[in-house]
Biotite code that builds the C-alpha atoms (Angstrom):
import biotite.structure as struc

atoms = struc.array([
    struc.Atom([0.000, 0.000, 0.000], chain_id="A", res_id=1, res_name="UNK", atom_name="CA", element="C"),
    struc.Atom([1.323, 3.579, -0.819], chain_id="A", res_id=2, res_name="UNK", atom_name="CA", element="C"),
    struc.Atom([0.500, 6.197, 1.087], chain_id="A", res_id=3, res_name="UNK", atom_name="CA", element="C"),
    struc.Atom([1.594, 9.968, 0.695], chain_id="A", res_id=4, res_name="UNK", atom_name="CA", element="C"),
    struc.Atom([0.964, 12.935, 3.255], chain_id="A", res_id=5, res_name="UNK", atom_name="CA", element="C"),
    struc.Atom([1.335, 16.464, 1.744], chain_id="A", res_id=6, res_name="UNK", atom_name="CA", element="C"),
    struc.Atom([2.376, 18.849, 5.259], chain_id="A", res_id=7, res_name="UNK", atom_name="CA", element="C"),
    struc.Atom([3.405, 21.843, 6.070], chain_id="A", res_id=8, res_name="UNK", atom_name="CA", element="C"),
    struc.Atom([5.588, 22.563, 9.165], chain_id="A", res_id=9, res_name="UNK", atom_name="CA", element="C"),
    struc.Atom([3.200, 24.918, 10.937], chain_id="A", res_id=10, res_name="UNK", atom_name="CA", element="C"),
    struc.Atom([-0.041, 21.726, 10.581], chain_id="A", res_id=11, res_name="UNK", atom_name="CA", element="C"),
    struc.Atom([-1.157, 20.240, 14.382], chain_id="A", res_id=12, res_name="UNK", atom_name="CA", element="C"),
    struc.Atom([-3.701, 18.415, 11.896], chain_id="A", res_id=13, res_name="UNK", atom_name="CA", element="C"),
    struc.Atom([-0.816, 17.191, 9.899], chain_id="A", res_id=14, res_name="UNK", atom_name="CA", element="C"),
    struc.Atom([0.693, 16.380, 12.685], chain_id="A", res_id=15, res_name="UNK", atom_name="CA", element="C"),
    struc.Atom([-2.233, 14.630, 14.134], chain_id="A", res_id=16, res_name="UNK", atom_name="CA", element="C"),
    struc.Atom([-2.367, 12.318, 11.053], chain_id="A", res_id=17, res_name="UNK", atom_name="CA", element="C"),
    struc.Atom([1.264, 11.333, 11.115], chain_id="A", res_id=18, res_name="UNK", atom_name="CA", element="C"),
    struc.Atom([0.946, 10.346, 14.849], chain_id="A", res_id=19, res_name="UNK", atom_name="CA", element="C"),
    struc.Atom([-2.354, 7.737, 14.287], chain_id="A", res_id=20, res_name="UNK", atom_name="CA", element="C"),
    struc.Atom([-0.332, 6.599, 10.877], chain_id="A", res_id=21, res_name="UNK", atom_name="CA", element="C"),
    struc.Atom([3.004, 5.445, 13.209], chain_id="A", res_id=22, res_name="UNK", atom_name="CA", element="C"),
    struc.Atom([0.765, 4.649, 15.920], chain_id="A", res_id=23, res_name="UNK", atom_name="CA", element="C"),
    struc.Atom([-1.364, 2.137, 13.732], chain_id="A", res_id=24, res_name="UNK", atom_name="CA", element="C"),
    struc.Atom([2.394, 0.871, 11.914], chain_id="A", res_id=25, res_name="UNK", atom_name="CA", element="C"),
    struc.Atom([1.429, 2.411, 8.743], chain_id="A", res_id=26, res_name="UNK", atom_name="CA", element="C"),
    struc.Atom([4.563, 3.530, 6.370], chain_id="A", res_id=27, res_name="UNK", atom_name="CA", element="C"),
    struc.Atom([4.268, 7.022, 4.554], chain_id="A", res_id=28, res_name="UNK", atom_name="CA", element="C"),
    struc.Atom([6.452, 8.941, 2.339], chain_id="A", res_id=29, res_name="UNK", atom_name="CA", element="C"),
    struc.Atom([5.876, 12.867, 3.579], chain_id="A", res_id=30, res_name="UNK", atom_name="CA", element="C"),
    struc.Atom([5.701, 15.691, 1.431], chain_id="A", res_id=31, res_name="UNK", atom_name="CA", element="C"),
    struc.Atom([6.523, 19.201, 2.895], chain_id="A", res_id=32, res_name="UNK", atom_name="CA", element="C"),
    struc.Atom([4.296, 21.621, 0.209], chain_id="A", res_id=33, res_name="UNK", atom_name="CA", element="C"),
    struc.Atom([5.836, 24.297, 1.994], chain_id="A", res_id=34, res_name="UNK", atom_name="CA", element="C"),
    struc.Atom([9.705, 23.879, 0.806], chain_id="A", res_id=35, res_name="UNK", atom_name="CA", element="C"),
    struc.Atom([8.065, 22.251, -2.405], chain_id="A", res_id=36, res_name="UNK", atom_name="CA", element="C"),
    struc.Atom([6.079, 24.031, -5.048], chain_id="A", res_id=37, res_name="UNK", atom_name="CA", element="C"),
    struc.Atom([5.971, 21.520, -7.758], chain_id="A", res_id=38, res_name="UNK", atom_name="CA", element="C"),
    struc.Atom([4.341, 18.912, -5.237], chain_id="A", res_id=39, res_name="UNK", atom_name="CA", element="C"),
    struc.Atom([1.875, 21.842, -3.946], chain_id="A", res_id=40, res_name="UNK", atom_name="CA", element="C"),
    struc.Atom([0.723, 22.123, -7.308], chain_id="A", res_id=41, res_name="UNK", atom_name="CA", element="C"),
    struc.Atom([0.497, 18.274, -7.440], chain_id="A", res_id=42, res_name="UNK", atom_name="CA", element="C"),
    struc.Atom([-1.488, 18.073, -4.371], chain_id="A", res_id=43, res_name="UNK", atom_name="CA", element="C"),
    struc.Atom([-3.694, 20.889, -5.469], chain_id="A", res_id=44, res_name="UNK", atom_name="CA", element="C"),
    struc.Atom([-4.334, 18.807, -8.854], chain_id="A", res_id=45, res_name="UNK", atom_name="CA", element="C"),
    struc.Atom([-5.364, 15.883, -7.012], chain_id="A", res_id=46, res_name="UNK", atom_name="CA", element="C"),
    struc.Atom([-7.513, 16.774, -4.101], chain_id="A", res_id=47, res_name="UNK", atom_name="CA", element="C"),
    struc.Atom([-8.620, 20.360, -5.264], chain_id="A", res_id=48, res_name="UNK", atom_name="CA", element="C"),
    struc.Atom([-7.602, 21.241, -1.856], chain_id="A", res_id=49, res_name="UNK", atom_name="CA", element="C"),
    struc.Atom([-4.607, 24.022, -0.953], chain_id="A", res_id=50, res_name="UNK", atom_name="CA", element="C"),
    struc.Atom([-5.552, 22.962, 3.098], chain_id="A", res_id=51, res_name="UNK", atom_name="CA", element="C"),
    struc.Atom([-3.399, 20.123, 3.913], chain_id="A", res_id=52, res_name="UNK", atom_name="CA", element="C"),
    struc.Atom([-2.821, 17.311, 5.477], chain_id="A", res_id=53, res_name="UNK", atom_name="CA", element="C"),
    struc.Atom([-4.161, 15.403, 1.926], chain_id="A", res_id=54, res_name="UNK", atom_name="CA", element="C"),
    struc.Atom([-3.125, 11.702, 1.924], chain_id="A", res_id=55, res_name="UNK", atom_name="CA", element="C"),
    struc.Atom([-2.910, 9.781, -1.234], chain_id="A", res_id=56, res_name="UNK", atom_name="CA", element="C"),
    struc.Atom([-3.697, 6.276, -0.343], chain_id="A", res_id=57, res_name="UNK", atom_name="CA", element="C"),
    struc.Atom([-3.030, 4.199, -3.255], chain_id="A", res_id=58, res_name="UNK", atom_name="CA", element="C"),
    struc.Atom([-4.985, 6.696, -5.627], chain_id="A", res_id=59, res_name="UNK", atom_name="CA", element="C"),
    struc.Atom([-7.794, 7.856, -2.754], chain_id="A", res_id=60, res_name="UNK", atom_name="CA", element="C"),
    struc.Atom([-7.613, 11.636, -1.754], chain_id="A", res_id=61, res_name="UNK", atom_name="CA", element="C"),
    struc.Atom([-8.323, 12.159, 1.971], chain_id="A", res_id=62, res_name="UNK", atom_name="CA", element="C"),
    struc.Atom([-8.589, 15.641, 2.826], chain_id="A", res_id=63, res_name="UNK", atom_name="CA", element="C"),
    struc.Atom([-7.789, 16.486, 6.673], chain_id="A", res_id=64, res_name="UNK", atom_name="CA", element="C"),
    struc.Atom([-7.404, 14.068, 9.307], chain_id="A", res_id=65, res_name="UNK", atom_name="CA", element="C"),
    struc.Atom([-10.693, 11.781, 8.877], chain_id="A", res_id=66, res_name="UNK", atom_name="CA", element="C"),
    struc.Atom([-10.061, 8.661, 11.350], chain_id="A", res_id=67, res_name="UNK", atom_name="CA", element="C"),
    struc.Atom([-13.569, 7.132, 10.535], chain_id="A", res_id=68, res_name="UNK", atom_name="CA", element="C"),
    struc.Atom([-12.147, 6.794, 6.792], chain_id="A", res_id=69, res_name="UNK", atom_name="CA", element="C"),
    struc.Atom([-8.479, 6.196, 7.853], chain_id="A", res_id=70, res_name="UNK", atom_name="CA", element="C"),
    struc.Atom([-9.610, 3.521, 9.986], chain_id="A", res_id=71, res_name="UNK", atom_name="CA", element="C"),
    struc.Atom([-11.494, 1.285, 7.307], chain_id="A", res_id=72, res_name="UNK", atom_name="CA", element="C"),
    struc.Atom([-8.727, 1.748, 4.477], chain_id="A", res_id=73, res_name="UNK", atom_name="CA", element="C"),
    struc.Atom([-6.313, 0.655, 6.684], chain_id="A", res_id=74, res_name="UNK", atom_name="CA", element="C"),
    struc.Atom([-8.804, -2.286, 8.618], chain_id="A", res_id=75, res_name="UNK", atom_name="CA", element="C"),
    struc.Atom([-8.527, -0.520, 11.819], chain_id="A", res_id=76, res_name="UNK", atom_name="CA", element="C"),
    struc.Atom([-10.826, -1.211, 14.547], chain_id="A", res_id=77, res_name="UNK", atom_name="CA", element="C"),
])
């Protein structure tokens, strides 16, 4: 499974998300829109959102820190 967080450095939500992702064992590769335009522009392009955190999970756009929907891709209970 792939997942991608697009952050910022001043994001508690971001934060937030990374925390129940190590918590639950879940691998990411984090993306920093801040110090990185191009991906900004990427993440805009997929989620239609300039808010972050936005996860890419294997093609599905989650916008903000939504445990309900976190929970059931990843089979959490």
């Amino acid at each position: 499974m792939s997942v991608t967080i697009y952050t910022t450095n001043t994001c508690p939500w971001c934060d937030k998300t990374k925390e129940y992702l190590r918590a639950n064992g879940v691998s990411y590769n984090e993306i920093n829109v801040a110090k990185n335009k191009e991906a900004a522009m990427a993440m805009i392009q997929k989620s239609g959102q300039r808010a972050v955190p936005v996860l890419d999970v294997d093609g599905s756009i989650i916008i903000g820190f939504d445990k309900s929907r976190l929970d059931k891709l990843f089979n959490i209970r």
